[in-house]
C-alpha positions in Angstrom: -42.8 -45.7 22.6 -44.0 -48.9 21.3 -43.5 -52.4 23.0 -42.1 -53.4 19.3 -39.2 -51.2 20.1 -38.1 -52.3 23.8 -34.7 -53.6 24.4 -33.0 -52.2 21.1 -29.8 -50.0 21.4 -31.4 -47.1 21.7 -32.9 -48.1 25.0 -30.0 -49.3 26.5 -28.9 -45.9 26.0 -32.3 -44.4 27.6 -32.0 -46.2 30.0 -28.7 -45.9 30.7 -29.0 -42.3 30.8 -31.9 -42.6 33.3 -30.1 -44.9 35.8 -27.6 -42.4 35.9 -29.8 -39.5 36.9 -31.1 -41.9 39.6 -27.8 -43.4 40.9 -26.9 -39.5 40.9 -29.6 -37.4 42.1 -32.2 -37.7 44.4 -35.0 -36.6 42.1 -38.2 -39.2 41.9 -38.7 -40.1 38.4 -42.0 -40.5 36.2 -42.1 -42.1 33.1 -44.6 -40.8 30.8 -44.0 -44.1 27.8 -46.6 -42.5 25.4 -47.5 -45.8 24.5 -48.8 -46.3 20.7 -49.3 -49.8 19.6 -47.2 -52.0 17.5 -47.4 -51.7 13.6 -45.5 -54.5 12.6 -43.1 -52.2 10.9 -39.1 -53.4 11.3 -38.1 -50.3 13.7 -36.8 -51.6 16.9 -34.4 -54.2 15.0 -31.2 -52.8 16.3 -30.7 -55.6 18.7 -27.3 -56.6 17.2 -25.5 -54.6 20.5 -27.0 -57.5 22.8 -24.8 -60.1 20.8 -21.3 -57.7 21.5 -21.5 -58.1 25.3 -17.3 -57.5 25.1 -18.3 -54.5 23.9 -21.2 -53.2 25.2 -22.0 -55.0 28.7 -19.3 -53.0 30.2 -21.5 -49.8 30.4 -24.0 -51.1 32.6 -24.0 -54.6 33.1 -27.1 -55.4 34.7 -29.1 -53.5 32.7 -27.4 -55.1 29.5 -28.3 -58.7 31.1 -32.2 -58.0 31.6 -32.6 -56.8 28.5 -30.7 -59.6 27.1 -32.7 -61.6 28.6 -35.7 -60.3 27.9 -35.4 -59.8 24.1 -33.8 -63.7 23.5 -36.9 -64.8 25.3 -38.8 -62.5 22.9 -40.7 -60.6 25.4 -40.4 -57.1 24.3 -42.6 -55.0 26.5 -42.4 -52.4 28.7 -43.5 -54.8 31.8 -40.2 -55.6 32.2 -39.3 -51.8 33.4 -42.2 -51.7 35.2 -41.1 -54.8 37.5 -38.7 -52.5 38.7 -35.2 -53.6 38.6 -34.4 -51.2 35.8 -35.4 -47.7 37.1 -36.5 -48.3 40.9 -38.8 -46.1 42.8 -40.1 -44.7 39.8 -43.8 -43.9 38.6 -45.5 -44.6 35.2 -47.8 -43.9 33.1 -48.8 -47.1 31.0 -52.1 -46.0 29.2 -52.0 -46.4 25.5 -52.0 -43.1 23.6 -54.2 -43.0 20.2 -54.3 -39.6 18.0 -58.0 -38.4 19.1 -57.8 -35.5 20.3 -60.3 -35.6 22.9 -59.0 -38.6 24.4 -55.6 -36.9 24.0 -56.3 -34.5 26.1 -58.1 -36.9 28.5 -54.7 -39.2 28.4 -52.3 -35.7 29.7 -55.0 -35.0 32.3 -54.1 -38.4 33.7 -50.5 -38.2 33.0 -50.3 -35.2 35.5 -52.5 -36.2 37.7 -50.1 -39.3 38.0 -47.0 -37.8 38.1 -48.0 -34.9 40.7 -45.4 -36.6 43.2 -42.5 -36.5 40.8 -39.6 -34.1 40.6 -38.7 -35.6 37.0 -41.0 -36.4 34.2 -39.0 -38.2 30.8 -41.5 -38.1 27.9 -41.1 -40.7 25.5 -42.9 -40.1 22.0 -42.4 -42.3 19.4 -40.9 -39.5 16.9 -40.4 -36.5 19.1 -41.5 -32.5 19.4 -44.2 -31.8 17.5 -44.2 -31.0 13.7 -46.3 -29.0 11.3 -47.5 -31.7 9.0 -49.2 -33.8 12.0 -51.5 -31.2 14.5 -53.2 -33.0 17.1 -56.0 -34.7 16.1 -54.2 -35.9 12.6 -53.5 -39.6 11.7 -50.1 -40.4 13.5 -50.1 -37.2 15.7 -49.8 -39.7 18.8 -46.1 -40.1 18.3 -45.5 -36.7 18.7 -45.0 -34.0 22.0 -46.6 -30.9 21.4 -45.1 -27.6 22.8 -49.0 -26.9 25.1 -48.0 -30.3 26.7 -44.4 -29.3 27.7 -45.2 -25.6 29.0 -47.8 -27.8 31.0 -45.3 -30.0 33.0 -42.8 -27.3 32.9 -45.3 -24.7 34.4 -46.4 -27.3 37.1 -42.7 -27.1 37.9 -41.2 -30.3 36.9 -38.4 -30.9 34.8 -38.1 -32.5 31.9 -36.6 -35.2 29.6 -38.0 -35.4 26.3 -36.9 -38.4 23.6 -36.0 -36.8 20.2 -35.6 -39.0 16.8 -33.2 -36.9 14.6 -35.2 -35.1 11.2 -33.4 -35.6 7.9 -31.5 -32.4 8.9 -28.5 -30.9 9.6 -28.2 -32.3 13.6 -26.5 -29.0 14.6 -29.2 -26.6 13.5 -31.4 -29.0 14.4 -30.8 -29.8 17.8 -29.7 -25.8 18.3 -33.6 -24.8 17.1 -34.8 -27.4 19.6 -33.1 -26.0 22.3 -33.8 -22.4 22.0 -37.5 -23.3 21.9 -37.6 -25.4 25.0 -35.7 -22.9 26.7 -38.1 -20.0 25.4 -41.3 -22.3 25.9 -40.3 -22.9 29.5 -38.9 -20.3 30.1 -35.4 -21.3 31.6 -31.7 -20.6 31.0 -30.2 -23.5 30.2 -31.6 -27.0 28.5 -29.0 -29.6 27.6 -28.8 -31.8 24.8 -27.7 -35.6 24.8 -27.2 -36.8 21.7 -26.3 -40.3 20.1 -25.8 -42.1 17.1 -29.7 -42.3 16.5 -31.5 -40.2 19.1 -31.1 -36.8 20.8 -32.6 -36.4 24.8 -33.9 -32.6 25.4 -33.1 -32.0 29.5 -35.1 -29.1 30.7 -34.5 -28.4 34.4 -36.9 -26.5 36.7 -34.3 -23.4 38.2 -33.9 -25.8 41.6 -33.0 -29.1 39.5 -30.4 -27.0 37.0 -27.0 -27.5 39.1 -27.8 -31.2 39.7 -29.3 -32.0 36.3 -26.8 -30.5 34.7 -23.8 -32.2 36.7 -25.8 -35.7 36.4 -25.9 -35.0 32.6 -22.0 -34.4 32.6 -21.9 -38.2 34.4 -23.8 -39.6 31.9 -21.5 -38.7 28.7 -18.8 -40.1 30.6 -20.2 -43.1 31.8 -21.4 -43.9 28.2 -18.7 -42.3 26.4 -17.9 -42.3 23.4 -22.2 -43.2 22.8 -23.2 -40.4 24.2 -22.1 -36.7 24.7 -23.0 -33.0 25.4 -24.2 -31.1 22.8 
C-alpha cells in the first residue's frame, strides 16, 4: 500500500469487501497496510469512479462519501481509515515497510505482536505473493508477501486476506496456481478468490472461520455485483 494510492477504485472495492466481512461476521480485523512510500509514479489515478456517484455511490454510500471527500480535498492517506469510520473496531499496523531484510523481519515481528488479538489479518502489499525475480532483501521486494510470512499468520491461527495485483497472465491459471499454494502452504481445504477488474483478494480461513468466511465472501459478490465475484 502506498498513501499515493488511497481512495482510487480499487479501494473502494477493498474496502467494500472488508465492511462486509465486518457488518457480517463477528471476526476482529487487523490491517497489516505494508506501507512503502510514495514514488511519484501515476498508479493510484483511477479516481474517475468518485465523479459517477449515480453509478457507483449506490454500493456503499458512506464509504463512497469519505473517500470523496477525502480525495477532492487531496488528502490521500491512510489516516483517514485509521480515524475509524471506515472499518471500526479494527487494529493496524502503520509502520513503513523498506526492502532490508533485517528490518523486514523486525517489521513482521511487530506485525504479529500487534495483531495477536485478531481473528482476521488482510495483508496489503503493493504487488502481491512473492515472485522469483525480487527475494527478500532485493530492491523493491517490500511490495511483495512472501509464502514464510503467510505460513506464519496462518500457523498462529489466523485467517487471512491477502491483496493480489493480476501478472500479465492468463487470470485463470493464475489465480488457480495461487490458490492451490495457499491452500497447500496453510494447509486448509478451501481458500476463496475475489476477483475484480484490476485486483484479485486471496481469503484463507483458519478451519473455525471457513463456514462464516466463506458465506461472508458469497455477500460480498452480491453486494458489489457485477464488480466483484467468486472465482
Amino acid at each position: 500500500m502506498k498513501h499515493q494510492y488511497f481512495g482510487d477504485i480499487n479501494d473502494y472495492l477493498k474496502y467494500g469487501l472488508l465492511r462486509v466481512i465486518l457488518r457480517d461476521t463477528t471476526l476482529r480485523l487487523g490491517v497489516c497496510w505494508m506501507l512503502t512510500a510514495d514514488d511519484g509514479r501515476p498508479d493510484g489515478g483511477k479516481t474517475r469512479y468518485l465523479d459517477q456517484a449515480a453509478v457507483w455511490r449506490a454500493y456503499d454510500p458512506p464509504l463512497f462519501d469519505i473517500l470523496h471527500t477525502a480525495v477532492e480535498a487531496g488528502e490521500r492517506n491512510i489516516s483517514a481509515v485509521e480515524a475509524g469510520r471506515i472499518l471500526p473496531d479494527t487494529i493496524y499496523y502503520s509502520d513503513l515497510l523498506n526492502d532490508n531484510r533485517a528490518a523486514r523481519a523486525q517489521y513482521f515481528e511487530g506485525v504479529q505482536s500487534g495483531m495477536s488479538g485478531v481473528d482476521l489479518v488482510f495483508f496489503d502489499p503493493d504487488n502481491g505473493m512473492e515472485v522469483r525475480s525480487k527475494p527478500k532483501g532485493r530492491r523493491d521486494s517490500a511490495k511483495y508477501l512472501y509464502w514464510d510470512e503467510v505460513k506464519r499468520f496462518s500457523a498462529a491461527g489466523k485467517s487471512l486476506i491477502v491483496f493480489q495485483h493480476f501478472a500479465r497472465v492468463k487470470r485463470d491459471s493464475f489465480t488457480s496456481d495461487l490458490r492451490e499454494r495457499f491452500a497447500a502452504e496453510c494447509d486448509v481445504p478451501w481458500v476463496g478468490v475475489l476477483v475484480t477488474s484490476n485486483v484479485a483478494y486471496f481469503v484463507v480461513p483458519s478451519p473455525a472461520h471457513e463456514r462464516t468466511l466463506k458465506e461472508a465472501c458469497r455477500s460480498a459478490c452480491r453486494s458489489w455485483h457485477p464488480h466483484m465475484k467468486l472465482a
